[in-house]
Backbone bond lengths (Angstrom), bond angles and torsions (degrees), N, CA, C in turn:
res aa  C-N    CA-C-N  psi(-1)  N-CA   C-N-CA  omega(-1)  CA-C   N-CA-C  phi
1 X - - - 1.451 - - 1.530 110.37 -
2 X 1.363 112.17 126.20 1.429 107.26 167.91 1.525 124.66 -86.07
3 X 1.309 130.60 174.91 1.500 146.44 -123.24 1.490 105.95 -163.59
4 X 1.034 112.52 116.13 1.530 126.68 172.74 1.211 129.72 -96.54
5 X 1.182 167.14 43.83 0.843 139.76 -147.62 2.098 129.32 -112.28
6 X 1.341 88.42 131.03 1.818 90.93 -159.95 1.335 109.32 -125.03
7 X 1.629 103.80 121.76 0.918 143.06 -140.92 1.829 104.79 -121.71
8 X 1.573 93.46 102.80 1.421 87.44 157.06 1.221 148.10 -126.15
9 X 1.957 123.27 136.60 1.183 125.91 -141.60 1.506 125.12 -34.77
10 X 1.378 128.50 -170.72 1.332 129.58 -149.92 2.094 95.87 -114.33
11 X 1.312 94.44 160.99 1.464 85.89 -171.87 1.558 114.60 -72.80
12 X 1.264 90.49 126.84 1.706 101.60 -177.89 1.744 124.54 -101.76
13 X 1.724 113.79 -170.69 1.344 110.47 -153.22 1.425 75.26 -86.90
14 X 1.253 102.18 168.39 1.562 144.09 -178.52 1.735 92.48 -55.40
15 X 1.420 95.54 156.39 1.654 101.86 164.23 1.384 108.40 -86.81
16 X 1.202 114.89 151.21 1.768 125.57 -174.84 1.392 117.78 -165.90
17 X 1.323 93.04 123.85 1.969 79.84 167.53 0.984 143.43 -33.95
18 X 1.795 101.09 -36.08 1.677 101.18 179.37 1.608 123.92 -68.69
19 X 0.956 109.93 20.87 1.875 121.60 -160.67 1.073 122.52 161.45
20 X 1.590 88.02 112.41 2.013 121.40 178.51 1.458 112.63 -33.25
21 X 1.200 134.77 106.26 1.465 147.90 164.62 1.462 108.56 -14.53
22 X 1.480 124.18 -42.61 1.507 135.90 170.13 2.058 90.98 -39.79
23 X 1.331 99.13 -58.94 2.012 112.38 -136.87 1.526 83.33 -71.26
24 X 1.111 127.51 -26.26 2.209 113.08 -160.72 1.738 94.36 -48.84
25 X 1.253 72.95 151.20 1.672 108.74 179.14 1.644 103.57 -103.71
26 X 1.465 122.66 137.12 1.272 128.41 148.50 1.937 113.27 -41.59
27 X 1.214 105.04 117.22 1.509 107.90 141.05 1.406 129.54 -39.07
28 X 1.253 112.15 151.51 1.709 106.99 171.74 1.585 97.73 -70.84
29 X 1.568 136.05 -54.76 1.220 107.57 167.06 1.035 159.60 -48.19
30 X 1.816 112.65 -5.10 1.150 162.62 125.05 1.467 103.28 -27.55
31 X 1.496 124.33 -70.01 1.458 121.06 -160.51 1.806 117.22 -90.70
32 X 1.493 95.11 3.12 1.302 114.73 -160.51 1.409 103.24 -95.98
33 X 1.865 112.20 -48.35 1.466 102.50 178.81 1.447 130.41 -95.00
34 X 1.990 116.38 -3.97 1.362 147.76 134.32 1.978 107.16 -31.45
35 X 0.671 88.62 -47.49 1.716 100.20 173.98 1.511 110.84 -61.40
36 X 1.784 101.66 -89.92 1.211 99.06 158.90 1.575 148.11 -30.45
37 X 1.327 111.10 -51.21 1.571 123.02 151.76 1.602 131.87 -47.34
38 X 1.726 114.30 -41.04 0.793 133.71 147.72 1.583 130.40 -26.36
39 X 1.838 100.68 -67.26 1.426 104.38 173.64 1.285 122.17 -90.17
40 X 1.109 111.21 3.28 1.441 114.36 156.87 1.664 122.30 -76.24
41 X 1.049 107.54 -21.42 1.935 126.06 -170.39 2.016 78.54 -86.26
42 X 1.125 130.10 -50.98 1.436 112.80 -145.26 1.148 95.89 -72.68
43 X 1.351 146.52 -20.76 1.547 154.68 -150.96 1.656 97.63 -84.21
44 X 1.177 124.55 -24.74 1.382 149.55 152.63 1.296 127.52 -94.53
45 X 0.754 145.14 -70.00 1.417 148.84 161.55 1.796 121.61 -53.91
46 X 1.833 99.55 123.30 1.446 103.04 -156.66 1.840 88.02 -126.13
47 X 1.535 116.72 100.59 1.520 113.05 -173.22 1.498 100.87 -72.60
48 X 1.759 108.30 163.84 1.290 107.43 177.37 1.253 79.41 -179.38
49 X 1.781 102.25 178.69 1.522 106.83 -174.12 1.296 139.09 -62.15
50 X 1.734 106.91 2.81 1.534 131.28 -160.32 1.778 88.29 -120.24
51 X 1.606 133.95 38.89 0.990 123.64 -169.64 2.020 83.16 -144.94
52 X 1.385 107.96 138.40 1.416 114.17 -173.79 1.982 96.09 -138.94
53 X 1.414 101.81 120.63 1.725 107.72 159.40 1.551 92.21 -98.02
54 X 1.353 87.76 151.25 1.680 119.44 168.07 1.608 112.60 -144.40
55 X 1.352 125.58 126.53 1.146 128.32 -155.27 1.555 111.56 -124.81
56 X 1.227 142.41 129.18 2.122 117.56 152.75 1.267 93.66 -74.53
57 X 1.864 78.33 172.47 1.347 95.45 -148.71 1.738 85.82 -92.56
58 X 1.329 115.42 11.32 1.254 74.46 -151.35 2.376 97.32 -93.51
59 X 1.547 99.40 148.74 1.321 93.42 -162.30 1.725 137.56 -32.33
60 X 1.383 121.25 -28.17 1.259 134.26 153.45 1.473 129.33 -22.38
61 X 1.114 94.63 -59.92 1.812 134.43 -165.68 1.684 85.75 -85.32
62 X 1.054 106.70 -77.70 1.903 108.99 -178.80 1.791 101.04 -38.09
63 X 1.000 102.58 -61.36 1.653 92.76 -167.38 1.074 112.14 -64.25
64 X 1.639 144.33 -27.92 0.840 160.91 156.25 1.616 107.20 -25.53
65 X 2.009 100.05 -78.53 1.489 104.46 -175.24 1.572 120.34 -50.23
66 X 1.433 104.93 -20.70 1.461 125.04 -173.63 1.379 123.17 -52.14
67 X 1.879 93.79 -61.57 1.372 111.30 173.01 1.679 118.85 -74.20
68 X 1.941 118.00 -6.74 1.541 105.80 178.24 1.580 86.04 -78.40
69 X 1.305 131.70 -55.73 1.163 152.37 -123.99 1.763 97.99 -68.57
70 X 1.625 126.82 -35.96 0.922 122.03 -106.95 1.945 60.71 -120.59
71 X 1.547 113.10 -46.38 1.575 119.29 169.30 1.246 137.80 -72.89
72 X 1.732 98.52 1.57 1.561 111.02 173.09 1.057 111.59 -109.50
73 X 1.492 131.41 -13.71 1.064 152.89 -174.41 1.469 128.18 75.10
74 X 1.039 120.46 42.23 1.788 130.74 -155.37 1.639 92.43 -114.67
75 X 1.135 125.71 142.67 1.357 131.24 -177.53 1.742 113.19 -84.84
76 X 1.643 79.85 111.40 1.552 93.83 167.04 1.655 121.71 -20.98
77 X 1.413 110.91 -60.86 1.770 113.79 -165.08 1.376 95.50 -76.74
78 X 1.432 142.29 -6.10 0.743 123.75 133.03 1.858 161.01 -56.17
79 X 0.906 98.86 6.62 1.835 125.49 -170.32 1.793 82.14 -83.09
80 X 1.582 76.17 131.66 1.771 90.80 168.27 1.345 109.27 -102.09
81 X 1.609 129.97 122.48 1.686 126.68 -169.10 1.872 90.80 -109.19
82 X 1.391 89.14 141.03 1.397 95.76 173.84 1.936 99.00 -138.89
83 X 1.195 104.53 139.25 1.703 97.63 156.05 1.515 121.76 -86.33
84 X 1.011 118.94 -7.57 1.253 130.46 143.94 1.569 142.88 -5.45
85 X 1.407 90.53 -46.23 1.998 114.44 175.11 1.664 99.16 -93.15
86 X 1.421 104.81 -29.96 1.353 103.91 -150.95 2.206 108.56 -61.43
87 X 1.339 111.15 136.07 1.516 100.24 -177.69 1.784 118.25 45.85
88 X 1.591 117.32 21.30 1.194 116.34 -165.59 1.711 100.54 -107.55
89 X 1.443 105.64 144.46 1.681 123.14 164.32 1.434 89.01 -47.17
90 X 1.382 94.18 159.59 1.418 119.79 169.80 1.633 122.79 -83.03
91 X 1.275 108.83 -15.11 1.316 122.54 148.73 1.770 125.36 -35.17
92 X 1.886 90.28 -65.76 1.365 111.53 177.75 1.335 107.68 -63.46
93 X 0.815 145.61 -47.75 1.630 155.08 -174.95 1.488 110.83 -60.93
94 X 1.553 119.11 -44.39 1.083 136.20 -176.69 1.874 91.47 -69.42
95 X 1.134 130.42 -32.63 1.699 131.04 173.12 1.392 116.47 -47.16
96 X 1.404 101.69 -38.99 1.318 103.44 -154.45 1.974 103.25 -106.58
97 X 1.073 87.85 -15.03 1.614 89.34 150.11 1.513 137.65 -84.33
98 X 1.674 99.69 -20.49 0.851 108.71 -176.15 1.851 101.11 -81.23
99 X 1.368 140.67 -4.39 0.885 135.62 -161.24 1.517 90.85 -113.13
100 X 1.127 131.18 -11.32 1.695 111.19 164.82 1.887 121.20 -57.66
101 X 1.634 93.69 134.42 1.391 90.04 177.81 1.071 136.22 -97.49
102 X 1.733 118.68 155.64 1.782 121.19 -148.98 1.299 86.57 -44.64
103 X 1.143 164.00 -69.81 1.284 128.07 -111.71 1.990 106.65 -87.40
104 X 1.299 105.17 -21.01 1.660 108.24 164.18 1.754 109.49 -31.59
105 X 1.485 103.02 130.95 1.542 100.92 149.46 1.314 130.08 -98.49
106 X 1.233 99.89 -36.79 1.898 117.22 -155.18 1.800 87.92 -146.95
107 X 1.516 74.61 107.08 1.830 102.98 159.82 1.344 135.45 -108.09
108 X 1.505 109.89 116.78 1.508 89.18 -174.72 1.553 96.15 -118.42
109 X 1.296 102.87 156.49 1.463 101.65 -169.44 1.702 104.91 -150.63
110 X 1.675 101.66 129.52 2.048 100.34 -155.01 1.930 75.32 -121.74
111 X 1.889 77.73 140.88 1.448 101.50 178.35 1.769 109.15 -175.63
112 X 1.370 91.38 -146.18 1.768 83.33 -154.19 1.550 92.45 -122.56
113 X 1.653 109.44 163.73 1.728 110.09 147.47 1.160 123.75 -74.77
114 X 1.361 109.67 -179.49 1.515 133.30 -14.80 1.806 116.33 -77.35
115 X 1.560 97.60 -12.33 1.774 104.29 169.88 1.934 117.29 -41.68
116 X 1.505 89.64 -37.84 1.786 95.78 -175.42 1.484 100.10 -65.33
117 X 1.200 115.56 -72.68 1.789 120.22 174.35 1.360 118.66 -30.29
118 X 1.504 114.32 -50.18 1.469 108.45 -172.76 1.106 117.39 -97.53
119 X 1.839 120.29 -1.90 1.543 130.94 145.73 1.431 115.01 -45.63
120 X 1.264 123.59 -53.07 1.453 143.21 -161.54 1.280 104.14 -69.88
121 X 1.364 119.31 -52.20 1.755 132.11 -171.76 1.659 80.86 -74.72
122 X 1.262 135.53 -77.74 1.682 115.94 -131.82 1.956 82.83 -78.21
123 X 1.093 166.31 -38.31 1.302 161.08 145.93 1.332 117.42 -13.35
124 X 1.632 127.52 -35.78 1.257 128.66 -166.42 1.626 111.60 -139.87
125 X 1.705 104.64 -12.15 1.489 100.52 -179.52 0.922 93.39 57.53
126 X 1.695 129.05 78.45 1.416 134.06 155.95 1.627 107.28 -152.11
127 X 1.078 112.61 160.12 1.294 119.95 174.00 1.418 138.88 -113.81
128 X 1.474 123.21 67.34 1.039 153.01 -173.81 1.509 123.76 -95.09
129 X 1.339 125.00 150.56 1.747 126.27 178.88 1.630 83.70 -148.84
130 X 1.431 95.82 128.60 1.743 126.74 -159.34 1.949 94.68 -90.91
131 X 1.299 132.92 127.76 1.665 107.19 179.80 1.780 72.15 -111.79
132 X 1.250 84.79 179.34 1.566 110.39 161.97 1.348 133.80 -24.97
133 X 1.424 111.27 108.50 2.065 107.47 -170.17 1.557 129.10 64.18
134 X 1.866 104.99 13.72 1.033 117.37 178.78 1.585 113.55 -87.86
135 X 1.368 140.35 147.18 1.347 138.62 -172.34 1.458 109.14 -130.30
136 X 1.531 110.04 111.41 1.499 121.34 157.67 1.699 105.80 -61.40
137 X 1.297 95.98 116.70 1.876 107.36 164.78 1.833 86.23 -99.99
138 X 1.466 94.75 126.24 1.486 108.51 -178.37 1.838 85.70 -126.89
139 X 1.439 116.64 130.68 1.557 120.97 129.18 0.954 132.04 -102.48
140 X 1.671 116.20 140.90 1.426 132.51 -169.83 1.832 92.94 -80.92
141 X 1.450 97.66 148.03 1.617 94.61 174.25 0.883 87.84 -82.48
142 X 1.908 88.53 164.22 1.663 118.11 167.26 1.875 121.69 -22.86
143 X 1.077 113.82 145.96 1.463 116.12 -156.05 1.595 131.57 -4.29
144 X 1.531 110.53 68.19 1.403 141.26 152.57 1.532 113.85 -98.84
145 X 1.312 95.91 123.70 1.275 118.77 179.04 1.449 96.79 -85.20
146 X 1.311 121.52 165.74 1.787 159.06 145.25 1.560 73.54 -33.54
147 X 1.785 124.92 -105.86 1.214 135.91 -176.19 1.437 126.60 -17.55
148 X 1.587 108.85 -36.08 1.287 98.23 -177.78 1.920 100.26 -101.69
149 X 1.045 122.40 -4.72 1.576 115.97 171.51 1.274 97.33 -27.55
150 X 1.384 88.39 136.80 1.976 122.53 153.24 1.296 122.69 175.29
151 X 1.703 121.69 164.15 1.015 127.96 157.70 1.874 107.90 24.21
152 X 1.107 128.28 119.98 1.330 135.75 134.47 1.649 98.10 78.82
153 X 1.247 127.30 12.90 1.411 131.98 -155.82 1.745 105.13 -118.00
154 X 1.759 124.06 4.19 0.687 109.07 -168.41 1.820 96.41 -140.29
155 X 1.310 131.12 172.52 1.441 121.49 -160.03 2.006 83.82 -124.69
156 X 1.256 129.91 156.20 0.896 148.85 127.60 1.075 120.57 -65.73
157 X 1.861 130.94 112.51 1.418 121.55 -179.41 1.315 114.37 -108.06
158 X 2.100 103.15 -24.29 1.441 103.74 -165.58 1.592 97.08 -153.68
159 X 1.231 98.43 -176.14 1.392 119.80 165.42 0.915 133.27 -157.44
160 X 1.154 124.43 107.81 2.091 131.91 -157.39 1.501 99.54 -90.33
161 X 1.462 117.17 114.59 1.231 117.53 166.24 1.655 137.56 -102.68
């Protein structure tokens, strides 16, 4: 059975004129409960070559995947960045999952709201709002692919806070 898991970024700086919504930086309270959350995911989560990060680009989300990546032990230059997630429907997001290949087990994929939240609900038919460094553990039913994800095809098991 494959494994989803969606992840959204860590709490970041304030919005401000002085700097494009893309550029915010994680807070240290930001990097503090990404950590924590983090090692809580590894106690479960066992990476291996059947394990794929996918990240936006935009820096939040990057630092984010950085700090699971870095406590799960999965190689940094490995992170797949897409702008793709970035400010995207959950539709769009749902694309780029859909383009992982069968042989993936366990996906984790760091990005932003409200696409992450309303990814999670139309995936599992659940009703959830994702805050900061929190992780949807989604399973795909029995023989569902990444490719074949959709609508109602996936279980909510948890929620890492």
């Amino acid at each position: 059975m494959k494994t989803l898991y969606i992840v959204r970024h860590g709490k970041a700086e304030e919005h401000s004129f002085s700097k494009e919504d893309f550029y915010r930086d994680l807070l240290e309270k930001g990097r503090s409960r990404a950590k924590r959350v983090a090692t809580e995911l590894k106690k479960t989560l066992q990476v291996n070559d059947k394990t794929l990060v996918i990240s936006s680009t935009a820096n939040r989300a990057i630092q984010t995947a950085e700090i699971f990546c870095s406590i799960l032990d999965y190689p940094l230059e490995s992170i797949q960045q897409t702008s793709d997630i970035y400010e995207a429907h959950f539709t769009d997001i749902l694309k780029v999952i859909n383009s992982v290949p069968d042989e993936i087990d366990s996906l984790l994929i760091f990005g932003h709201n409200p696409g992450f939240s309303n990814l999670t609900n139309y995936l599992s038919h659940s009703e959830i709002e994702l805050a900061t460094s929190n992780v949807a553990i989604l399973q795909l039913e029995e023989d569902i692919t990444f490719a074949m994800l959709a609508g109602g095809t996936a279980n909510l098991v948890g929620i890492l806070k």
